[in-house]
C-alpha positions in Angstrom: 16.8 8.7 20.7 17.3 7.6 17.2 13.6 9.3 16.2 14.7 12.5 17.6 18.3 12.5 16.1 16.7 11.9 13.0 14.0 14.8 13.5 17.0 17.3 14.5 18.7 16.0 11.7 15.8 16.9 9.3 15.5 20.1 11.1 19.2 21.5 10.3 19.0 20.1 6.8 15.6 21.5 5.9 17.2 25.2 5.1 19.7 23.9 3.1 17.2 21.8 0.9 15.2 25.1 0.5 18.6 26.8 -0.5 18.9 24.2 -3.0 15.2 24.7 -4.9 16.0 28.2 -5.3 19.7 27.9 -6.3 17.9 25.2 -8.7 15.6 27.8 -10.7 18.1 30.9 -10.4 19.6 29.0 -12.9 17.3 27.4 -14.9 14.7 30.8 -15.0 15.1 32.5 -18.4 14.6 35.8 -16.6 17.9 35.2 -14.3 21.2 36.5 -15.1 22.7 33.1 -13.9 20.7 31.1 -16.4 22.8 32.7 -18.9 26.4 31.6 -17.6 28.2 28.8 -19.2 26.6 25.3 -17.9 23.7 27.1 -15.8 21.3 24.0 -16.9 24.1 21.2 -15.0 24.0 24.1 -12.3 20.5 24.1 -11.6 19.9 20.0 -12.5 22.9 19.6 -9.5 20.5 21.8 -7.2 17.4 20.0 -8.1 18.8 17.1 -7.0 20.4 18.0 -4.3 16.7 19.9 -3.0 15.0 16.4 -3.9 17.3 14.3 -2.1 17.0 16.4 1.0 13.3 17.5 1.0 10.4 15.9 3.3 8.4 14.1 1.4 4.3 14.7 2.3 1.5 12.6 1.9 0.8 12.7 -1.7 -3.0 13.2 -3.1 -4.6 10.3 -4.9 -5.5 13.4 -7.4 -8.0 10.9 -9.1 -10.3 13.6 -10.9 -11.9 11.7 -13.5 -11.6 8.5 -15.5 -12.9 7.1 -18.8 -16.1 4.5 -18.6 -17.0 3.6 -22.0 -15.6 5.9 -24.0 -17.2 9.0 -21.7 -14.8 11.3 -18.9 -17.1 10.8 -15.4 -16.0 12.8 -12.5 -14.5 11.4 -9.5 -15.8 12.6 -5.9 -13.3 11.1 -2.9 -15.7 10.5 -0.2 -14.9 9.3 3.8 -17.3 7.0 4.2 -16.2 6.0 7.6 -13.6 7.7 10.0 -11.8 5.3 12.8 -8.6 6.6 14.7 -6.0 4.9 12.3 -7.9 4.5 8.9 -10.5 6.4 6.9 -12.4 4.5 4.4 -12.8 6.2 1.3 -15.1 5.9 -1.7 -14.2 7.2 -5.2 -18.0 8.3 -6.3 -18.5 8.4 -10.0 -20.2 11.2 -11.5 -21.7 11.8 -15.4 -24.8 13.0 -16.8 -25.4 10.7 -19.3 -28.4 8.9 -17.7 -28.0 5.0 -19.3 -24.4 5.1 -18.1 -25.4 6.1 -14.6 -27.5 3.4 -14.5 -24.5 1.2 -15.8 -22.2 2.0 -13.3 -25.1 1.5 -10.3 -24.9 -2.1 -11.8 -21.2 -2.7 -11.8 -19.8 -4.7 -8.8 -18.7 -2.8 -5.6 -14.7 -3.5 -4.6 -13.4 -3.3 -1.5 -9.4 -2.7 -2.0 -7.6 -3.2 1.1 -4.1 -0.8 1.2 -0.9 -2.2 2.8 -0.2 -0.6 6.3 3.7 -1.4 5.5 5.5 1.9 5.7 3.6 3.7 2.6 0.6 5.8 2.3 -2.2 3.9 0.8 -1.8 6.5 -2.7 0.4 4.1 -3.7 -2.4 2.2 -5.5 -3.2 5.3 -7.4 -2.8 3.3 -10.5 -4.6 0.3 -8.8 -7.9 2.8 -8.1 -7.5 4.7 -11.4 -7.6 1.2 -13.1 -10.5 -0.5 -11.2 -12.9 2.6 -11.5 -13.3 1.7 -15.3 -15.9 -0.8 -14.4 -16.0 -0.8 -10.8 -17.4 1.5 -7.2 -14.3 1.1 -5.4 -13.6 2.0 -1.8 -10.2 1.7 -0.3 -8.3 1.4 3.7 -6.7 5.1 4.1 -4.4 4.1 7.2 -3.5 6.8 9.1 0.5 7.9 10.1 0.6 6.5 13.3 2.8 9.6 14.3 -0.5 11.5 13.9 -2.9 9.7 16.0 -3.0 10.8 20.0 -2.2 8.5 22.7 -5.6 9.1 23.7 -6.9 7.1 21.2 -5.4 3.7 22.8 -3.1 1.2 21.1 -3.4 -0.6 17.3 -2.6 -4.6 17.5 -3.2 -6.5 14.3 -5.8 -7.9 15.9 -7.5 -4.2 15.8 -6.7 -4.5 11.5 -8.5 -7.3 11.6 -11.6 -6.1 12.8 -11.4 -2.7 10.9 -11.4 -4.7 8.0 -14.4 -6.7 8.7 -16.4 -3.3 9.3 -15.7 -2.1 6.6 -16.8 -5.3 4.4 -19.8 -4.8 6.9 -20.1 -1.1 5.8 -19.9 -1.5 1.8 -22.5 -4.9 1.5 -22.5 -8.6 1.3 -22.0 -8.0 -2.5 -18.4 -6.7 -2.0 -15.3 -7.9 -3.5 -12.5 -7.9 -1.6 -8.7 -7.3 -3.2 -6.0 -6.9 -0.4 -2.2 -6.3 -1.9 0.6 -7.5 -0.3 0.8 -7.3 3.4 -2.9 -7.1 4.2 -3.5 -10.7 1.9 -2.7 -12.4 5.7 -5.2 -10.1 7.9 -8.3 -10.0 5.1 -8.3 -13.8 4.9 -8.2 -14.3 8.4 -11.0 -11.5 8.7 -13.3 -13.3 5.7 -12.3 -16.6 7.9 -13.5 -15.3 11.0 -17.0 -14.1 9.3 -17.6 -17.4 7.8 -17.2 -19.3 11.0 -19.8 -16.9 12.5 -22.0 -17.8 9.6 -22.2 -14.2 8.5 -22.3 -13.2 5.3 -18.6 -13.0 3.5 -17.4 -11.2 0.4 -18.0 -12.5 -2.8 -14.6 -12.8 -3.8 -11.2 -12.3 -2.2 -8.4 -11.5 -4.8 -4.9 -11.5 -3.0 -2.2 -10.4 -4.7 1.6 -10.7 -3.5 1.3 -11.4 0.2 3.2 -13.5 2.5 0.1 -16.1 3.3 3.0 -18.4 3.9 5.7 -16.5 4.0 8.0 -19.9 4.4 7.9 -20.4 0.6 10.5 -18.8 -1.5 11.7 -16.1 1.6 12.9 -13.4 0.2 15.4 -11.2 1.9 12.4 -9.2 3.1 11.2 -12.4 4.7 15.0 -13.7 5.9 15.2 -10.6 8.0 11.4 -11.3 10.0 12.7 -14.5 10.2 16.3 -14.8 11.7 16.0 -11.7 13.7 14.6 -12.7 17.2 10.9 -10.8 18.3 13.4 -9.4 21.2 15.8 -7.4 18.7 13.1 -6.5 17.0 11.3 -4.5 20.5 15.1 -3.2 21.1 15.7 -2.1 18.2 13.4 -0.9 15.6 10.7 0.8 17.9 10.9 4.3 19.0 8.8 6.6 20.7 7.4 9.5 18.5 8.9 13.3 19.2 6.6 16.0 20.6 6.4 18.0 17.7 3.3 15.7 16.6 0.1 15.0 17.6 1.4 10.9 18.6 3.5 12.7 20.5 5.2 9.4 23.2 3.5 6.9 21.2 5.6 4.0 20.4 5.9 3.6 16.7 7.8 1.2 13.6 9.1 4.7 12.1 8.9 5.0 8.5 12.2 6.5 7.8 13.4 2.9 8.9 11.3 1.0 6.9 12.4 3.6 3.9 16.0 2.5 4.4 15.8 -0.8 4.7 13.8 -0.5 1.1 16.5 1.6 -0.5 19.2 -0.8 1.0 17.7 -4.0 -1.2 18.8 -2.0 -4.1 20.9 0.8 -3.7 22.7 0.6 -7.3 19.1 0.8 -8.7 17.9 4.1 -6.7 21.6 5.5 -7.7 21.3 4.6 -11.3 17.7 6.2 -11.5 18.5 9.6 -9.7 21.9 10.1 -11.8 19.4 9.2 -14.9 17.2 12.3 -13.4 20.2 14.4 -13.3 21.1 13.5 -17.0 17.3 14.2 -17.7 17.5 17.6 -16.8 20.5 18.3 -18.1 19.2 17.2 -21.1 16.0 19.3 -21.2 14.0 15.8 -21.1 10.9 16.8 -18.9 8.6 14.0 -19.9 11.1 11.8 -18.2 12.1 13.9 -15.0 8.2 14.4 -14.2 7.8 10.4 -14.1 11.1 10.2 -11.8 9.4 12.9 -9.5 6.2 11.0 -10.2 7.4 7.9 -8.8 9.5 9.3 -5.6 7.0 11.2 -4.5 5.3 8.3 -3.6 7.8 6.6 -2.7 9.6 8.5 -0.3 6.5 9.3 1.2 6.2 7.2 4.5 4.0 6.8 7.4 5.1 5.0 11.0 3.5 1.8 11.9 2.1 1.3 15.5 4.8 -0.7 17.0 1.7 -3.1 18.4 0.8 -3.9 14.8 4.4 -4.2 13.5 5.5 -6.0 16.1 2.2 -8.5 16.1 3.0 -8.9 12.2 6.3 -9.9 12.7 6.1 -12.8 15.2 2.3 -13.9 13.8 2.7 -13.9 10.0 6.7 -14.3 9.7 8.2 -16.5 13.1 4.8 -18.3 14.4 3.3 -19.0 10.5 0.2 -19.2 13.0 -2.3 -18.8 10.0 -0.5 -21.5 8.1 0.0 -23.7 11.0 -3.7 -23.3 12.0 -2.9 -21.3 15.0 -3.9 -17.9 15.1 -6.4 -16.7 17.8 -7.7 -12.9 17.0 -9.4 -10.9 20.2 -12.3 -9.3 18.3 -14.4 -6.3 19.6 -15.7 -7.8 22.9 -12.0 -9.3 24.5 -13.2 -12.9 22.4 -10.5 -14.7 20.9 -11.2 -16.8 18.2 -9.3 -19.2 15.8 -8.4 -18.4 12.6 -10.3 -21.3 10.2 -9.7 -20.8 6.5 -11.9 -24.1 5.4 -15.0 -22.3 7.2 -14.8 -20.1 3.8 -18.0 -22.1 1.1 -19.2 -19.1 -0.8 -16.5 -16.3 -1.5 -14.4 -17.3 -4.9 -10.8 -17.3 -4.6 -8.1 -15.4 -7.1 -4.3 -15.4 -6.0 -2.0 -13.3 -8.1 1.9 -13.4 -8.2 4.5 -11.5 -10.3 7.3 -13.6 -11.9 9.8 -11.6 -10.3 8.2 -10.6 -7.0 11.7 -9.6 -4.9 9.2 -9.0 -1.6 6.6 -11.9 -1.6 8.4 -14.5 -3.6 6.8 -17.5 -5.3 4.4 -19.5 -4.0 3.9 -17.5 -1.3 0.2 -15.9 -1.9 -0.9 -19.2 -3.9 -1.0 -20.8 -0.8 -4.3 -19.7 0.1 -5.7 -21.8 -1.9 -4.2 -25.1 0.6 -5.9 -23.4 3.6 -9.4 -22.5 1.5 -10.5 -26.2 1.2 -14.0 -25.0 1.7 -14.5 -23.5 -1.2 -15.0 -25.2 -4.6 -12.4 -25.8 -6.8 -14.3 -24.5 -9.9 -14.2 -21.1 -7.5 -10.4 -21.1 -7.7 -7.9 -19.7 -9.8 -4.6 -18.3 -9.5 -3.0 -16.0 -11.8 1.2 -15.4 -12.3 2.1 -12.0 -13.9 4.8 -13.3 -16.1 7.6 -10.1 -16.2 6.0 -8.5 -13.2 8.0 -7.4 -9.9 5.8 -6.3 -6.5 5.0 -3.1 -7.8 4.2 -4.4 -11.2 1.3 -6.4 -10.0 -0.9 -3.8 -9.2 0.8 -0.4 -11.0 2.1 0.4 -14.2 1.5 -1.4 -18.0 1.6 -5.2 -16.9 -1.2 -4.2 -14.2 -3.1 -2.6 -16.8 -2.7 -4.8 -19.5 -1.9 -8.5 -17.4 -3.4 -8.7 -14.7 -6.5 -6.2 -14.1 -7.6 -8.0 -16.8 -7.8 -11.6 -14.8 -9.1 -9.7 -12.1 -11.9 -8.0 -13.8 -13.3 -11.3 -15.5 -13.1 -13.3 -12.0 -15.0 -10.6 -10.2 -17.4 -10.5 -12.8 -17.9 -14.6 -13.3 -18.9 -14.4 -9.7 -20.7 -11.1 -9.4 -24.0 -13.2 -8.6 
């Protein structure tokens, strides 16, 4: 009942938040007689609040139009490259008619970034994309709101990640390079893992950054919740069935409002601080400031529902069993197979881990343990990398991922390029 409550709930409040964006430029338009009253600005900066705080929050676009190779703009094309029921693969294609940089950018490596299918839309790695397309073809996982997908269209296990992952290395070449962030770190290895013990051919480099491969090290309080919670409360009490007004109509889903909450709960005084700094932002008539608050919370209040299957799966394989860790994890592939889960069967795909100093969602250690389950590939093909001053999100958005780590990442993928 909690889904529907919450989508009654949204319902009622929805007129109000409409209210509140109008009140918000009555006030603030210089054609309005209200703008001219005393303290129309706090007026209307109280309404835009209010209409921000109470709004539905869409998908956002990865509105990537362009970018800067060498000194020239080339155009950026978003492409589907492949469609499956819960994730689209899509391909930034770069565009320019200078002919010698054409021929550059044929050159430059492919990557393959795998998106976290943890509660946000995969646009969070704008910045990641934006970044990588100065010397890379990148693709990246577009997972789709479960709330979206029909019954029809069967259920989603982690196992069924797994194997959409390995299609999609399939799909863009043996010379791909794989980087997964955060929560798919534990499903790509044990998809590159699987390939190598089927002697196909396997990526030529992995780059993880802030994932729980052993989620045992450092637990954060993201980790102490999948950890002292039973798999039972879990099933009771996080999964809900999806209203009819959508096209997942009965399907059983992790919803994203929950997921949303529990993020906003780790730190409340910091979400408070930031949207009373918005408030004195407008107030103040600083719009460079406001735009990068809207900036950032429309992506981030932006959520999609997880496929209970997969959530669930996640929780007891990666955070109660540590089955990849403890060298028990048997995924069902395409044909009803199951196979283990061997890390050492990995020889020729190069190895980069990278943490953030101040990671509050993977903690320490946790991603550099790949490198004790990899034994099969050569040290000299190892490196790990630790983002000093970097939280999660600073890893892979923002100045310390443009100016910290992209730079380690670049120079690994190109030392192993061939």
């Amino acid at each position: 009942m909690l889904y529907q409550i919450y989508e009654t709930n949204r319902a009622w409040i929805s007129p109000f938040s409409e209210f509140a964006s109008a009140a918000s430029k009555l006030y603030s338009n210089p054609l309005s007689p209200l703008a001219q009253m005393p303290a129309a600005h706090r007026v209307s900066a109280g309404f835009d609040l209010m209409h921000r705080l109470t709004k539905e929050y869409e998908k956002p676009e990865f509105g990537i139009n362009k970018v800067n190779v060498d000194g020239t703009d080339v155009v950026i094309q978003e492409q589907v490259v492949e469609a499956k029921p819960f994730c689209r693969l899509l391909r930034f294609k770069r565009f320019t008619d200078n002919g010698a940089l054409l021929e550059k950018m044929r050159s430059q490596p492919s990557i393959l970034v795998v998106a976290p299918l943890s509660g946000h839309h995969s646009t969070l790695l704008r910045d990641t994309v934006r970044t990588l397309l100065q010397d890379h073809k990148v693709y990246i996982t577009d997972w789709i709101d479960a709330r979206m997908v029909s019954l029809e269209d069967g259920a989603f296990h982690l196992d069924d990640y797994i194997n959409y992952v390995q299609d999609f290395i399939r799909k863009v070449g043996p010379d791909v390079h794989v980087i997964s962030v955060c929560q798919p770190t534990v499903p790509v290895l044990a998809a590159v893992s699987l390939m190598a013990s089927r002697g196909e051919v396997t990526p030529r480099t992995m780059t993880m950054m802030g994932g729980p491969i052993d989620a045992r090290k450092s637990p954060t309080a993201v980790n102490n919740l999948a950890m002292n919670k039973s798999f039972e409360w879990f099933e009771n009490n996080v999964i809900y069935r999806v209203p009819q007004n959508y096209p997942g109509a009965g399907r059983a889903v992790y919803p994203g409002f929950l997921q949303h909450t529990g993020f906003v709960a780790m730190n409340p005084d910091r979400h408070a601080t930031s949207h009373y700094d918005y408030f004195l932002d407008l107030v103040r008539g600083d719009d460079d400031s406001a735009d990068a608050h809207r900036q950032f919370y429309d992506e981030y209040n932006a959520v999609l529902d997880m496929p209970a299957e997969y959530y669930l799966d996640t929780i007891k394989t990666v955070f109660q069993d540590f089955a990849l860790v403890n060298g028990t994890w048997k995924v069902r592939n395409p044909k009803g197979k199951e196979e283990l889960v061997k890390p050492a069967d990995i020889k020729t795909t190069a190895l980069l881990t990278v943490e953030g100093e101040l990671d509050d969602i993977s903690g320490a250690g946790q991603t550099k343990a790949a490198h004790d389950l990899c034994t099969g590939i050569p040290k000299a093909r190892q490196k790990h990398y630790d983002v000093v001053g970097a939280g999660h999100y600073g890893i892979f958005s923002g100045r310390r991922w443009r100016e910290k780590a992209y730079p380690e990442i670049r120079a690994f993928i190109l030392s192993h390029n061939k």
